[in-house]
Phi, psi and omega in degrees: 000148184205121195300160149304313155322314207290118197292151191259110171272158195238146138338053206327334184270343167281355192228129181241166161292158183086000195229141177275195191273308197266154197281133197246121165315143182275167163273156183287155161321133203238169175309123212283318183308320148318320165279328156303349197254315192301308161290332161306306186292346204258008176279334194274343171267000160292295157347303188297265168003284198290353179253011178265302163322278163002293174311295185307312179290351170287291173008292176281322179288348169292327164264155195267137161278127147264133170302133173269117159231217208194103161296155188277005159298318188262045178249344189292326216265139171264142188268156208257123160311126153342269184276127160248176193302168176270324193315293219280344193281287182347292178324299177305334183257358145312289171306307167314060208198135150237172177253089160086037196060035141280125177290171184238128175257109177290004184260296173285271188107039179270155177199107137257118178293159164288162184287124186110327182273154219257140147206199196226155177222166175267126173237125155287189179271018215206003155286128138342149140281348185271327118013244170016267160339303190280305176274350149295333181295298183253039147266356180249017185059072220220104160305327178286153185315182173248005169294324155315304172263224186158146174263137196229141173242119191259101193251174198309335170264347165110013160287150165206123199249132166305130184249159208259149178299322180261014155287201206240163149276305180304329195269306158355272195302331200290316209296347177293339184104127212275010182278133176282346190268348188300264186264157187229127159250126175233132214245129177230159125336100215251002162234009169246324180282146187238069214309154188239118154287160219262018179267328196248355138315307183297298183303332191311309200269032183268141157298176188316296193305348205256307184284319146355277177292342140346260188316000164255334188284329145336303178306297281225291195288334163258348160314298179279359165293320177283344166265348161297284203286008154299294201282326176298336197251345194279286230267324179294331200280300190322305181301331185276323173322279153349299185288312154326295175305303190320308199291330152338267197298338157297335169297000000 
């Protein structure tokens, strides 16, 4: 029996430091051919190695090191923050817009579309023209009032009628008919736009020389008009004349 306690003396001569307590199995006997082989194999990429290395290290010492240095430009550029404010995210997509694949400059806040050209807004019967007006402003972003301008309906022979602050546009367009080459409604200028009566329409697309000979043939026609009523107003004066004297001599 043997307490627990009680410390275990070991022998000095069977235990050195360094060596373990316990007895360590030898590995088995490996083969002689294996064992002849194994240094032959493991001298030649040593061999290799120190002459790559070599090699390598003329190398380096031949070419020359450049000092790496840290140009002063790349202290100006600042990377642009992720997040931003709701104010400036706003901002930014105010400026950032274009119209009808037009850019918009936001700096001047000028925008002029080309002539003719279209776009669309959702409208009802029960809209105005200042109605109107106010939502064509701000899809093209336009600051001026709607008092400026004015809607004109333009059709295909080159009339073009103003429409009044209190019609409908909508109810306008159905009755012209659902064809787009017929009538047109186009947002102008109210001091640049001009109504076209529909007399002086028939004449727009004629050329020069056609409208010309118009204008003599006009001439011409108003020449014998004024001598009809020239010989007409002479032969009524003669008669009122006439009559006076019968009344003269009756007296």
């Amino acid at each position: 029996m043997q307490d627990d306690r009680e410390r275990v003396h070991l022998p000095s001569a069977s235990w050195t430091p360094g060596q373990p307590s316990c007895p360590l199995k030898e590995p088995p006997p490996q083969d002689s051919k294996v064992t002849t082989e194994e240094p032959s194999t493991q001298t030649v990429p040593k061999a290799e190695s120190s002459r790559d290395g070599s090699g390598s290290l003329e190398e380096e010492e031949e070419v020359p090191q450049l000092m790496r240095t840290k140009s002063d430009a790349s202290c100006m550029i600042q990377r642009r923050p992720k997040c931003r404010a709701p104010g400036e995210a706003q901002r930014i997509r105010r400026h950032r817009f274009s119209i009808n694949g037009h850019f918009y400059n936001h700096k001047t806040s000028v925008f002029t579309p080309a002539y003719g050209s279209m776009t669309n807004v959702r409208v009802n019967s029960t809209m105005t023209t200042l109605q109107v007006l106010t939502l064509l402003l701000n899809k093209f972003r336009v600051e001026d009032g709607p008092g400026e301008f004015a809607l004109y309906i333009v059709h295909e022979s080159g009339e073009r009628t103003k429409l009044k602050d209190s019609e409908y546009p909508l109810i306008s367009r159905i009755l012209h008919g659902p064809c787009e080459k017929i009538v047109k409604i186009f947002l102008m200028e109210a001091d640049l736009g001009e109504e076209v009566p529909h007399d002086v329409a028939q004449y727009i697309k004629f050329e020069m020389p056609v409208l010309d000979s118009f204008v003599e043939k006009l001439k011409e026609e108003e020449e014998r008009e004024i001598i009809k009523l020239t010989t007409k107003f002479q032969a009524l004066r003669l008669t009122m004349l006439q009559r006076l004297e019968q009344l003269v001599e009756a007296k």
